[in-house]
VEXTORLUM-708007 format. One record per atom (N, C-alpha, C): atom name; x, y, z. Coordinates in Angstrom, 1 decimal, m for minus. Each point is the difference from the previous one (the first is absolute). Example, Ala and Ser with C-alpha at 12.3 -4.5 7.8 and 13.67 -1.06 7.14 Angstrom:
2
N  13.2  m5.7  7.8
CA  m0.9  1.2  0.0
C  0.9  1.2  0.0
N  m0.4  1.1  m0.7
CA  0.9  1.1  0.0
C  m0.8  1.1  0.8
% end
This chain:
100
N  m7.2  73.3  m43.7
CA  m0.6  1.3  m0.5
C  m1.2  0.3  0.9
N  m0.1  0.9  0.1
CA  m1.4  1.3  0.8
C  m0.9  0.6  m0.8
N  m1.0  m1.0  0.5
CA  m1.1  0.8  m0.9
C  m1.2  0.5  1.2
N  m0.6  1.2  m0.3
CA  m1.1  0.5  0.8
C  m1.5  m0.4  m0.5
N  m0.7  m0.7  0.5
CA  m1.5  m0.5  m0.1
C  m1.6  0.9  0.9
N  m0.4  0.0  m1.0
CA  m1.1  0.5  1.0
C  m1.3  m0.8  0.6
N  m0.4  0.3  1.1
CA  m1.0  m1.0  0.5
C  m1.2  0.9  0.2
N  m1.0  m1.2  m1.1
CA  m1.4  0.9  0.3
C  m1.0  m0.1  1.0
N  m0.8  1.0  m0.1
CA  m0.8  0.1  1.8
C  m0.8  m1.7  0.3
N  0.3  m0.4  m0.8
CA  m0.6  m1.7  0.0
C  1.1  m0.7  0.6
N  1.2  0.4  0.3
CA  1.6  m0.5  0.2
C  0.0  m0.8  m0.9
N  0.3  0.3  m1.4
CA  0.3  m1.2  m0.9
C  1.2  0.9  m0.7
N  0.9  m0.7  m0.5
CA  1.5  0.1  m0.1
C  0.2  m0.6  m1.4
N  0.4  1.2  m1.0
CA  0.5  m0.5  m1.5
C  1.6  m0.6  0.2
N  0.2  m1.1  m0.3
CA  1.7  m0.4  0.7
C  0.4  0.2  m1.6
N  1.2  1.2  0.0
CA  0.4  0.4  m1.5
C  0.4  m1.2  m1.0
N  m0.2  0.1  m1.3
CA  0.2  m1.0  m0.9
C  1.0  m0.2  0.0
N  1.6  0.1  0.0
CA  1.3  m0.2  0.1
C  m0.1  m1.1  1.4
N  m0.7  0.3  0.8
CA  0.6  m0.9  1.0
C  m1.2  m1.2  m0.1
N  m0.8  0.1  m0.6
CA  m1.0  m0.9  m0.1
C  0.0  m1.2  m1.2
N  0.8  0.6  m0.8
CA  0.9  m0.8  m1.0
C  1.1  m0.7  0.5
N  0.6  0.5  0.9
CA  1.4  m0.5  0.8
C  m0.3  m1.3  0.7
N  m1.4  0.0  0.5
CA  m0.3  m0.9  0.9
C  m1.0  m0.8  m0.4
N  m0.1  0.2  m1.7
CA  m1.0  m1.3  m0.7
C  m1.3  0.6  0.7
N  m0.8  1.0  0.3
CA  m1.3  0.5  0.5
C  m0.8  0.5  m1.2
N  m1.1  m0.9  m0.6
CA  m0.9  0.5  m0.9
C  m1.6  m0.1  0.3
N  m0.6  0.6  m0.7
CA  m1.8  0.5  0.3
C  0.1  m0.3  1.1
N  m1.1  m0.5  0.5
CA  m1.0  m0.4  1.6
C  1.6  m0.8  0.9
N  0.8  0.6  0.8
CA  0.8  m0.9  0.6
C  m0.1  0.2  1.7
N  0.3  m0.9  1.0
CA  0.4  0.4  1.3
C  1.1  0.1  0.2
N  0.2  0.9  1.2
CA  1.4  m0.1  0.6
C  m0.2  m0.3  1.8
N  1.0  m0.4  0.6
CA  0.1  0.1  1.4
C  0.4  1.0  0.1
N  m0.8  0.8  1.3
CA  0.2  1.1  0.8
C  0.8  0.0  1.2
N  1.1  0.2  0.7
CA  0.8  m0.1  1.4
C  0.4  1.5  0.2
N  m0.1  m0.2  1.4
CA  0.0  1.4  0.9
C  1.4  m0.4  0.4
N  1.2  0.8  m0.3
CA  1.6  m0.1  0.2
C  0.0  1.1  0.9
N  m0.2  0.3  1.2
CA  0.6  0.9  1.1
C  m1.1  1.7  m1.1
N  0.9  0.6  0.1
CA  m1.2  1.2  m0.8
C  0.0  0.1  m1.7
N  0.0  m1.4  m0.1
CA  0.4  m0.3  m1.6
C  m1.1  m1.0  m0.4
N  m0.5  0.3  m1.1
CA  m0.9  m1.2  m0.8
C  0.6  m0.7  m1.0
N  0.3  m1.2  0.2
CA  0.4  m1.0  m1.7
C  m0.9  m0.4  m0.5
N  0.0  m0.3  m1.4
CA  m0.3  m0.7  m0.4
C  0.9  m0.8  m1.1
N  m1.2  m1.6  0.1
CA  0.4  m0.8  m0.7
C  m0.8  m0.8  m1.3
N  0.4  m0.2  m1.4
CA  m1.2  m0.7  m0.9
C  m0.3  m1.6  0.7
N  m1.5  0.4  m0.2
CA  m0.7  m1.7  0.7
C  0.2  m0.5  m1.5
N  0.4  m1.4  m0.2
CA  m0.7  m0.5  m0.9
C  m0.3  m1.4  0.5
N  m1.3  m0.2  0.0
CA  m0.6  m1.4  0.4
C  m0.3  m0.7  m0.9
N  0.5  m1.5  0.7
CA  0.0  m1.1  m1.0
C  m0.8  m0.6  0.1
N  m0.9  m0.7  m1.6
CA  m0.4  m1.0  0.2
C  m0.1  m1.3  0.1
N  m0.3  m1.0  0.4
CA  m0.2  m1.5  0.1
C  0.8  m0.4  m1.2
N  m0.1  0.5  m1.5
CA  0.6  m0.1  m1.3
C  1.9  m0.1  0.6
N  m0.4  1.4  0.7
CA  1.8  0.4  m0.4
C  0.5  m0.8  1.0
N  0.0  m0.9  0.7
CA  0.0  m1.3  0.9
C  0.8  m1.1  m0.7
N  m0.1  m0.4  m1.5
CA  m0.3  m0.8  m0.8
C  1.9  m0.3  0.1
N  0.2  m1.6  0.2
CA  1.9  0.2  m0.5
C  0.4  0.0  1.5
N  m0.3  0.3  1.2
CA  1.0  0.6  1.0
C  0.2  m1.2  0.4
N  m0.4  m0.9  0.4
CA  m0.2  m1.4  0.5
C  1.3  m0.9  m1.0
N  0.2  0.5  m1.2
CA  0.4  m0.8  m1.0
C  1.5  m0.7  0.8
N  1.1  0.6  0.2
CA  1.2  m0.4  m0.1
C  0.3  m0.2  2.2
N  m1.5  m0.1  0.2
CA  0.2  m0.3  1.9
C  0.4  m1.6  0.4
N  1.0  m0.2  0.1
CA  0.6  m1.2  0.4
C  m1.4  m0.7  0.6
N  m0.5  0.3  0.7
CA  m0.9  m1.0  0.7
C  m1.3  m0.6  m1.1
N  m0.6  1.1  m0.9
CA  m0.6  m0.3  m0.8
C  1.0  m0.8  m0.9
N  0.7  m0.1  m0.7
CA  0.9  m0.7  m0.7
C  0.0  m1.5  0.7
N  0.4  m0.1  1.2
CA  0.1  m1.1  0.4
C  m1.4  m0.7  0.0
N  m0.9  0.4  0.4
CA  m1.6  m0.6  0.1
C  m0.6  0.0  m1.3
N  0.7  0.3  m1.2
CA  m0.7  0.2  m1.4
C  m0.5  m1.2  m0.4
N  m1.7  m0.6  m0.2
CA  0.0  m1.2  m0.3
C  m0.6  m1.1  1.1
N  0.5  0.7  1.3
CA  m0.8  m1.3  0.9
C  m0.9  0.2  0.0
N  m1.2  m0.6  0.5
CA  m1.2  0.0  0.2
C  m0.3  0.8  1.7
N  m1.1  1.2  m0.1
CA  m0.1  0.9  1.0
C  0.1  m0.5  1.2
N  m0.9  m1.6  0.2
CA  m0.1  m0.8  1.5
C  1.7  0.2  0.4
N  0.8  m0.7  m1.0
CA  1.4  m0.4  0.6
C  0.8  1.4  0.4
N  m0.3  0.6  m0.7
CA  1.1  1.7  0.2
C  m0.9  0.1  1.8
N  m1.1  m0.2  m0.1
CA  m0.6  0.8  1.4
C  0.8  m1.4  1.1
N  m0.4  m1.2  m0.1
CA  0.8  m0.6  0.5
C  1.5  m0.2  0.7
N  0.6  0.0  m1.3
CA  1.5  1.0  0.2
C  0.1  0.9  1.0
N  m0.6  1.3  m0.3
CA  0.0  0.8  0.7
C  m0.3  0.5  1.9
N  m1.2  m0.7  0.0
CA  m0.8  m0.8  1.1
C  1.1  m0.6  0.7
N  0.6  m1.3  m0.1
CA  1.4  m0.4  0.6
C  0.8  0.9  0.0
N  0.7  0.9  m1.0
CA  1.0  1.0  0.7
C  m0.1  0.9  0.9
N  m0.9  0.1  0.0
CA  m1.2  1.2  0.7
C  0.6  m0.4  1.9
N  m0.7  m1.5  0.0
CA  0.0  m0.5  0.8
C  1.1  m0.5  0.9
N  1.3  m0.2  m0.7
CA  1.2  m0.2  0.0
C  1.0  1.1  0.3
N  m0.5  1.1  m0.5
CA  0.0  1.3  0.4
C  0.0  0.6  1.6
N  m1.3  m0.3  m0.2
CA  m0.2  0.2  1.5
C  m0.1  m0.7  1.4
N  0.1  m1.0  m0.2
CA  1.5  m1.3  0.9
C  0.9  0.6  0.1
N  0.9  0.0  m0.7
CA  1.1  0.5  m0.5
C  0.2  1.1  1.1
N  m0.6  1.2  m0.4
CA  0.0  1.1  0.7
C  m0.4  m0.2  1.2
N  m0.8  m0.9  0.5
CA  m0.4  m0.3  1.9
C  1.8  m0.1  0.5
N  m0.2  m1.6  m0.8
CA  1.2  m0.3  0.6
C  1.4  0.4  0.6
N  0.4  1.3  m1.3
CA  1.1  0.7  0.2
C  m0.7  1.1  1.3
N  m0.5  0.5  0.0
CA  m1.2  0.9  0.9
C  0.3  m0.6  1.5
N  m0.2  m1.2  0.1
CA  0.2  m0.8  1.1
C  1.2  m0.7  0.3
N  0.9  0.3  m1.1
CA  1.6  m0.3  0.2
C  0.0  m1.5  m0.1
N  m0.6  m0.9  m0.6
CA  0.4  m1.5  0.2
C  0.6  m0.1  m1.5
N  0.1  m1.4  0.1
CA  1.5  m0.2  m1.4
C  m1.1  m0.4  m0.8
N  0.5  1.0  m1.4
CA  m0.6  m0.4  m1.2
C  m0.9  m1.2  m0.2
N  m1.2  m0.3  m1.2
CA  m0.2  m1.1  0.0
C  0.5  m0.4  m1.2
N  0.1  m0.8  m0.1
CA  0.5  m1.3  m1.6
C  m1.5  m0.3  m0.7
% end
């Protein structure tokens, strides 16, 4: 749908309620601004907090597997693969056979 908006001598832009509703946009909001060839988009910002963070970690294999150790040994762990890693990667790099 087409709707016409007017912009006041301040350049501030009413974005009509139909599409403002469409896009979850209420009171005080941002959007991103982009310059598309002789076209402006826009898009709703919505920025997260540290809160809305909360859970994402939950079902990450690697967290799952380290659930419980003690922080030294996970860094430990890690530290060795790290390092195993990057052997690893010389070696192939410099074409000699695998190590064991």
């Amino acid at each position: 749908m087409n709707y016409i908006a007017s912009i006041t001598s301040q350049g501030q832009l009413t974005i009509p309620k139909p599409l403002r509703d469409a896009f979850g946009i209420s009171g005080r909001a941002k959007v991103y601004i982009t310059q598309k060839g002789d076209k402006i988009e826009l898009k709703p910002y919505k920025p997260r907090d540290i809160l809305s963070l909360y859970g994402i970690l939950k079902e990450n294999p690697v967290v799952k597997a380290n659930k419980g150790k003690p922080l030294q040994q996970i860094i430990d762990e890690e530290s060795t693969a790290f390092e195993k890693a990057i052997v690893d990667n010389v070696v192939e790099e410099m074409g000699l056979p695998p190590r064991k």
